[in-house]
Each structure stands twice: as structure tokens, then as C-alpha cells.
C-alpha positions as CSV (number, residue, x, y, z in Angstrom):
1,X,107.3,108.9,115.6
2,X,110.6,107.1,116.9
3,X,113.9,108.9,116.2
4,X,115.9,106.8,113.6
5,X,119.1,105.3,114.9
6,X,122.4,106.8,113.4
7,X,124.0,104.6,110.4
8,X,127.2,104.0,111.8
9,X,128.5,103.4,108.0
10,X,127.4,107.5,107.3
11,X,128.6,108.9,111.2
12,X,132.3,110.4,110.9
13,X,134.4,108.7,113.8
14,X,135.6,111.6,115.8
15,X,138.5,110.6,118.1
16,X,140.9,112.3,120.6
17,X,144.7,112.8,119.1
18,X,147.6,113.0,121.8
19,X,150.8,114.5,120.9
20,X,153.7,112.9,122.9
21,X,155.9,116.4,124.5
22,X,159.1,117.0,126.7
23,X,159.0,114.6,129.9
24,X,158.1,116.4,133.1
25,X,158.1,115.8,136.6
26,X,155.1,116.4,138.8
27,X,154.0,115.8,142.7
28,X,151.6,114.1,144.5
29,X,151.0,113.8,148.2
30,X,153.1,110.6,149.1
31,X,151.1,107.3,150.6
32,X,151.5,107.0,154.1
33,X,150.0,104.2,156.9
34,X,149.4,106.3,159.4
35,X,145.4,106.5,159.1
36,X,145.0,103.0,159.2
37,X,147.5,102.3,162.0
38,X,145.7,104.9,164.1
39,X,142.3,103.4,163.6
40,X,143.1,99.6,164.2
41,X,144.8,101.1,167.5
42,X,142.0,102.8,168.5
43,X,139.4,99.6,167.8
44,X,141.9,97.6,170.1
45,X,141.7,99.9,172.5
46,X,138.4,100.2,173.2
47,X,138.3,96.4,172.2
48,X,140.6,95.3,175.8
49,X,138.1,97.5,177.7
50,X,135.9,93.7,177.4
51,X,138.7,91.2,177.0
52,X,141.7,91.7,178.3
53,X,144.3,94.7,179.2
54,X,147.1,93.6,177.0
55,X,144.7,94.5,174.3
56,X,144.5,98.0,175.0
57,X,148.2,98.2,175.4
58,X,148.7,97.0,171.8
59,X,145.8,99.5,170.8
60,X,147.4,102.7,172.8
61,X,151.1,101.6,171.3
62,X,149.3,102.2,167.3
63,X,147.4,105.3,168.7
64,X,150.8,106.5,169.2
65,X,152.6,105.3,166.3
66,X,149.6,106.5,164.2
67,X,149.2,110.0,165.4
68,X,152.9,110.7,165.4
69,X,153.3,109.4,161.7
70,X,150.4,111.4,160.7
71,X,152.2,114.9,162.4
72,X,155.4,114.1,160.6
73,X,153.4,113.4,157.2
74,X,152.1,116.6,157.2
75,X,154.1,119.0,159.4
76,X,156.3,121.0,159.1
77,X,156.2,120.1,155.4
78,X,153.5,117.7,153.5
79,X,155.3,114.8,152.4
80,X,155.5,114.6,148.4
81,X,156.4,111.7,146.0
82,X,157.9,113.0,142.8
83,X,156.7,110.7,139.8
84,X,157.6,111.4,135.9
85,X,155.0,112.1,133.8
86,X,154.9,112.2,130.1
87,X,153.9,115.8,129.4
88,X,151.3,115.8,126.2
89,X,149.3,118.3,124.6
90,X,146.0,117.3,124.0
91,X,144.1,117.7,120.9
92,X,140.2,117.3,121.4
93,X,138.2,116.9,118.5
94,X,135.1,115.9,120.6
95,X,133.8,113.2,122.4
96,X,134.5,109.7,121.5
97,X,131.5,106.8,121.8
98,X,131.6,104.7,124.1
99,X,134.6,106.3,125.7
100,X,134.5,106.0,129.6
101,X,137.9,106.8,131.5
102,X,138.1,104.0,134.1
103,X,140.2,103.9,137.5
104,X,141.3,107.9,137.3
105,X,141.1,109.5,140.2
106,X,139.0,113.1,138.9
107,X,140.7,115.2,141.9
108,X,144.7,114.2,140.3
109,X,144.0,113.3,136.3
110,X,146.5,110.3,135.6
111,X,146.7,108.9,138.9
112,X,145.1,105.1,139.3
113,X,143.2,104.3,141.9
114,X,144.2,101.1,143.7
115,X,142.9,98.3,143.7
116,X,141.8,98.7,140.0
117,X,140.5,94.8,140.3
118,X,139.1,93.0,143.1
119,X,137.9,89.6,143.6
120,X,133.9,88.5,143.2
121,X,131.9,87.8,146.4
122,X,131.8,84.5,145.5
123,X,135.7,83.9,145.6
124,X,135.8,84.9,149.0
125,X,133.0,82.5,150.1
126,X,134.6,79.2,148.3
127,X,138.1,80.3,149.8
128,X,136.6,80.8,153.2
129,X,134.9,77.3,152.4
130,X,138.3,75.7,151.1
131,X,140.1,77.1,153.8
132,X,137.8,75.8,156.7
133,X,138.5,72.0,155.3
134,X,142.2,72.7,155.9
135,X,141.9,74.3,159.3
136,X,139.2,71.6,160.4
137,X,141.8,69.0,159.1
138,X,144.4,70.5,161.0
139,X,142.4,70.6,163.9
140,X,141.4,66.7,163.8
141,X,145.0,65.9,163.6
142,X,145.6,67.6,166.6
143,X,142.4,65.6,168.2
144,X,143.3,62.8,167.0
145,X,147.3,62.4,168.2
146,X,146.0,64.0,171.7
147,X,142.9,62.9,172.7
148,X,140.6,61.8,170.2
149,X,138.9,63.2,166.6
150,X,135.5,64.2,168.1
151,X,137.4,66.6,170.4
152,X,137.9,69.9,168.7
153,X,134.6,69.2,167.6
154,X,133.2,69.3,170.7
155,X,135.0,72.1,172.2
156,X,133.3,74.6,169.5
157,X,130.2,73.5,170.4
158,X,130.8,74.9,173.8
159,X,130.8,78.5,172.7
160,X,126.8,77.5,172.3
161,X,126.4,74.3,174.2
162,X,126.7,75.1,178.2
163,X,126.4,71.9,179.1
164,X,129.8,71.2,178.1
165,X,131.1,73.7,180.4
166,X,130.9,71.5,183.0
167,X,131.2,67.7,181.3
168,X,134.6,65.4,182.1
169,X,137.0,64.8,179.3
170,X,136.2,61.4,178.6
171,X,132.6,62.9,177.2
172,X,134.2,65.5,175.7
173,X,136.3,62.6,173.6
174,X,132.7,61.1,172.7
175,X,130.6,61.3,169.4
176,X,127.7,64.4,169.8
177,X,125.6,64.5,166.9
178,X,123.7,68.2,168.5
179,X,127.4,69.5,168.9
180,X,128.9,68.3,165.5
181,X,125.9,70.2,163.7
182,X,126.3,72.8,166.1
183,X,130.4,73.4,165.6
184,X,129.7,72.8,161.7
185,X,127.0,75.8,161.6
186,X,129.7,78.0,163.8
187,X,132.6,76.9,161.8
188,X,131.3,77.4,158.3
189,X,129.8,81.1,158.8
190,X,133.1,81.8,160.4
191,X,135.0,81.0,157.8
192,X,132.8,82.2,155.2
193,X,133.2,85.9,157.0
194,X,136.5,85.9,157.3
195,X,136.6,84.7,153.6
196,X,135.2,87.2,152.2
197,X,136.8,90.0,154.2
198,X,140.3,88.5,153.0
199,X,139.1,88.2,149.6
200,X,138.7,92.5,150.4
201,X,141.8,93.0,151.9
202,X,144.2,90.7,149.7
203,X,144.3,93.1,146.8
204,X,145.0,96.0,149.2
205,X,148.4,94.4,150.2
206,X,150.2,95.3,146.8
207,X,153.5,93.1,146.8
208,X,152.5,91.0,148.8
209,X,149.0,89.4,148.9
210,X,150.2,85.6,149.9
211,X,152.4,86.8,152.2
212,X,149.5,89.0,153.9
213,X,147.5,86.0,153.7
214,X,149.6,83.3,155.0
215,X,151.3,85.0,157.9
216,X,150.1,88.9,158.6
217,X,146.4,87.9,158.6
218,X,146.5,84.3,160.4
219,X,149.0,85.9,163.3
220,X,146.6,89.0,163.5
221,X,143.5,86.8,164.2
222,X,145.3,84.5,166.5
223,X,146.4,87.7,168.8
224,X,142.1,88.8,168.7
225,X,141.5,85.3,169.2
226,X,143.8,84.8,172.4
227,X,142.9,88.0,173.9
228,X,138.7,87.0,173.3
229,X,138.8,83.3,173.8
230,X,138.2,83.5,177.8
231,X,135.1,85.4,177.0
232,X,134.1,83.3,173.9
233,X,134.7,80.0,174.6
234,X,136.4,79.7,178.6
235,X,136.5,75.6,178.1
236,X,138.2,75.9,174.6
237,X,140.8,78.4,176.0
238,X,141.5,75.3,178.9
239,X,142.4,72.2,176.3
240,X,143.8,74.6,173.4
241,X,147.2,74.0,172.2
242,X,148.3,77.5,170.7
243,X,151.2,76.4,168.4
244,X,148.3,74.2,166.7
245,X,145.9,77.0,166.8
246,X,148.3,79.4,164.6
247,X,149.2,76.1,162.6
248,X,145.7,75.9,161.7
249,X,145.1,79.5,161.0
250,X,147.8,79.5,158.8
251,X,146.5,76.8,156.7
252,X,143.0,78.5,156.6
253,X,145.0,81.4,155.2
254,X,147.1,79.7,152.8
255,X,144.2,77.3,151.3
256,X,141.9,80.4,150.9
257,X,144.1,83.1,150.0
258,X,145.2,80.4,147.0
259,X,141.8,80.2,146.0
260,X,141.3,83.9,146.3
261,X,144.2,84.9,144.3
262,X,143.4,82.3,141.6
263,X,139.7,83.9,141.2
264,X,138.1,86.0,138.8
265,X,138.6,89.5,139.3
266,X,136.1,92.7,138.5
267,X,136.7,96.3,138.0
268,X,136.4,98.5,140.6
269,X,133.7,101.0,140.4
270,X,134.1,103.6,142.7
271,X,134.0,106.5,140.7
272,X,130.3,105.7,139.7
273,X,127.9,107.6,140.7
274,X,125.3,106.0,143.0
275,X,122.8,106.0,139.7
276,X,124.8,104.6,137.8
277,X,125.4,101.9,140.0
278,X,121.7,101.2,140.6
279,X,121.6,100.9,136.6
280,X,119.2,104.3,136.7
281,X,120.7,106.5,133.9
282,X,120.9,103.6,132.0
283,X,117.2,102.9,132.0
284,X,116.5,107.1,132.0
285,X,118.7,106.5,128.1
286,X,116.8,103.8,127.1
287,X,112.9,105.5,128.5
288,X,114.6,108.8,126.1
289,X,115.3,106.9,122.9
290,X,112.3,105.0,122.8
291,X,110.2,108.6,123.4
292,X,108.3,109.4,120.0
């Protein structure tokens, strides 16, 4: 026999009444950098032990800043931020339906988690998309005013192609239809990656998401991409013009992080538990109510 379903005309709505108090202060531990800074410095440290010196410099300089930020977070006092909050006194009648509290933080009640929205996959892959037409269009310009449109093209292909490691420049300047297929492959799964890890840090920069993506990001990836390019791509690192390189990274990031910040956005779920991500408690309710 199958339990009937509740009449919701008959069930008494049972809700949660909160009665406004006195203002209070409370205080949390304040935000700090110093975690992050310590990690990107150590990744560029070990990163210069295979590209170039100046690389670990940069890394050992974060290391330092990171570490001593995080001693004077902490010691000899823990840095708290003081934040006014409404003081209430709570009046639980029971459980609500359907009532799910959504971006609290469970270890401080009241505190949102940020980001409470971030963009889909999918945003990050059409801006990565949009923003590798700009910074290819950039890059033909370049071609075209210096030497010719087919060479930017061609010196891409040599990260795969080694047999342009040793062509002249006037082949270089030529039409290649196995390196134009081979820079578009390389191009477009570059961009797509470095789409979609924008579209993952851009809500992350609170304030300032178009400035993150126009000049902090481009100017970060130019410094890995100077420091790498010997080992990546030795002939590109010959004929590149670096003032055109940035110019085009800044496009990629202004063309995607537009498309980015213009996308759909989804809640956050990181206070679900892995089964409820994987949609199992939902299907456990539904194998319950249909039981006889």
C-alpha cells in the first residue's frame, strides 16, 4: 500500500519568526593574501628550476612576502575584522519545507561564502573562443605590417613542427596548410584552457573582475610566457615582438573576460555534501516514498 501524499490545503504552514534586537558587534578572523602569495611563489620557484633563473627570483621574493604576512596575521595577535551584526532572538516553531540555507558558512552562522555565483563551464569556453579571434587578429596585424599574415601562423606551428626550426624567413612568410591546422589545433585548446580558468578566477577578484582580466591576468601570463618561450617555442622567442605579444594578450583578456562577465551565472555549491552532489539522497527520497 503507498503512503498517501499530504494535502497541502489540510497541512498547517509552520514557519520560523525572527524578532529584530539591540545591534551588536561581533569578530571574525580578518581576510588576508598571504596563503595565496606564498603558494604562487613557491610554484615559480620550483617553476625557474626548468626555464629561467629570474623565475625563481620572483618565486623566492613571494615566499618571503607570503610567509612574513602570514607571521604578522597571526602572531603576536590573530588579526580580527569587527563587523555589525543585527542581534535577533530566534523563535523556532519547526522546520520549514523546502527551506535550505544557501551560501552560510556552518563553522561562523551569517557569514557568506564568496563567490556565492560563478560562471557555467560553458562561458569560459566561448570567452576563451571569443578571445582567441581578437588575439589571433591582433597577431595578423602584426604579420601583416612586418612581414606577412601567414607568419605568426607559422611560428606556432614550430612549437610542433621542427622543421621550421631551421627554414629561412622567406618560407616562414609562405602559406602551410599542415602548420595553419597545426597552430589552429594549439591555438584553440589554449585558449579554451585559459578560458575557463579565467571564467574561475574572475569572480574571485571582488571589485575588480575587468580590471583582473584586462591587465593582472594578461601581464601575469606574458611574465610565464617570456620566462618559458625559449623552452616552448626557441624560433618564436627569435621573431617575437613583446609589446605586440602583451597587446595581444590584453585583447584575449578583454574580449573573454566581457563575454565571461556578461554570462549566466550558478550558485555555488560547496556546502553540499558529495551525495548530494551526485543526486544520491535525492533518489534514496524518492526509492522511500514510493516503498509500500
Amino acid at each position: 500500500m503507498t503512503t498517501p501524499e499530504p494535502d497541502p490545503t489540510t497541512t498547517p504552514s509552520v514557519e520560523t519568526v525572527r524578532v529584530a534586537g539591540t545591534p551588536d558587534r561581533s569578530e571574525i578572523p580578518a581576510p588576508t593574501s598571504a596563503p595565496i602569495i606564498f603558494a604562487f611563489g613557491t610554484t615559480l620557484v620550483f617553476a625557474g628550476l626548468v626555464t629561467n633563473p629570474f623565475v625563481s627570483i620572483v618565486g623566492a621574493v613571494c615566499v618571503c612576502k607570503g610567509v612574513l604576512g602570514w607571521w604578522f596575521d597571526v602572531l603576536p595577535r590573530e588579526s580580527m575584522e569587527r563587523i555589525p551584526v543585527e542581534q535577533q532572538d530566534i523563535i523556532d516553531t519547526g522546520p520549514e519545507p523546502r527551506e535550505v540555507a544557501k551560501h552560510l558558512d556552518p563553522a561562523t552562522p551569517g557569514r557568506l561564502v564568496l563567490p556565492v555565483e560563478i560562471p557555467r563551464v560553458r562561458s569560459g569556453v566561448l570567452g576563451g573562443l571569443a578571445g582567441g579571434v581578437a588575439m589571433a587578429a591582433v597577431a595578423i596585424v602584426w604579420g601583416a605590417i612586418n612581414f606577412s599574415v601567414w607568419m605568426p601562423i607559422n611560428l606556432l606551428a614550430a612549437m610542433v613542427l621542427s622543421s621550421f626550426n631551421e627554414a629561412e624567413a622567406s618560407s616562414l612568410m609562405q602559406f602551410n596548410l599542415a602548420a595553419f591546422f597545426v597552430a589552429l589545433g594549439i591555438h584553440a585548446s589554449v585558449s579554451i584552457l585559459v578560458g575557463v580558468v579565467l571564467a574561475m578566477i574572475m569572480p574571485m577578484a571582488i571589485g575588480f573582475p575587468r580590471i583582473f582580466s584586462i591587465i593582472v591576468a594578461p601581464l601575469t601570463w606574458s611574465l610565464v610566457t617570456y620566462t618559458a618561450m625559449g623552452v616552448i617555442d626557441p624560433l618564436l622567442e627569435q621573431w617575437v615582438d613583446w609589446w605586440w605579444f602583451i597587446g595581444s594578450q590584453v585583447a584575449f583578456g578583454a574580449v573573454a573576460g566581457f563575454f565571461i562577465a556578461r554570462s549566466e551565472r550558478i550558485e555555488t555549491i560547496q556546502f553540499l555534501t558529495p551525495a548530494e552532489r551526485l543526486g544520491l539522497e535525492q533518489t534514496r527520497a524518492q526509492g522511500e516514498g514510493g516503498e509500500s
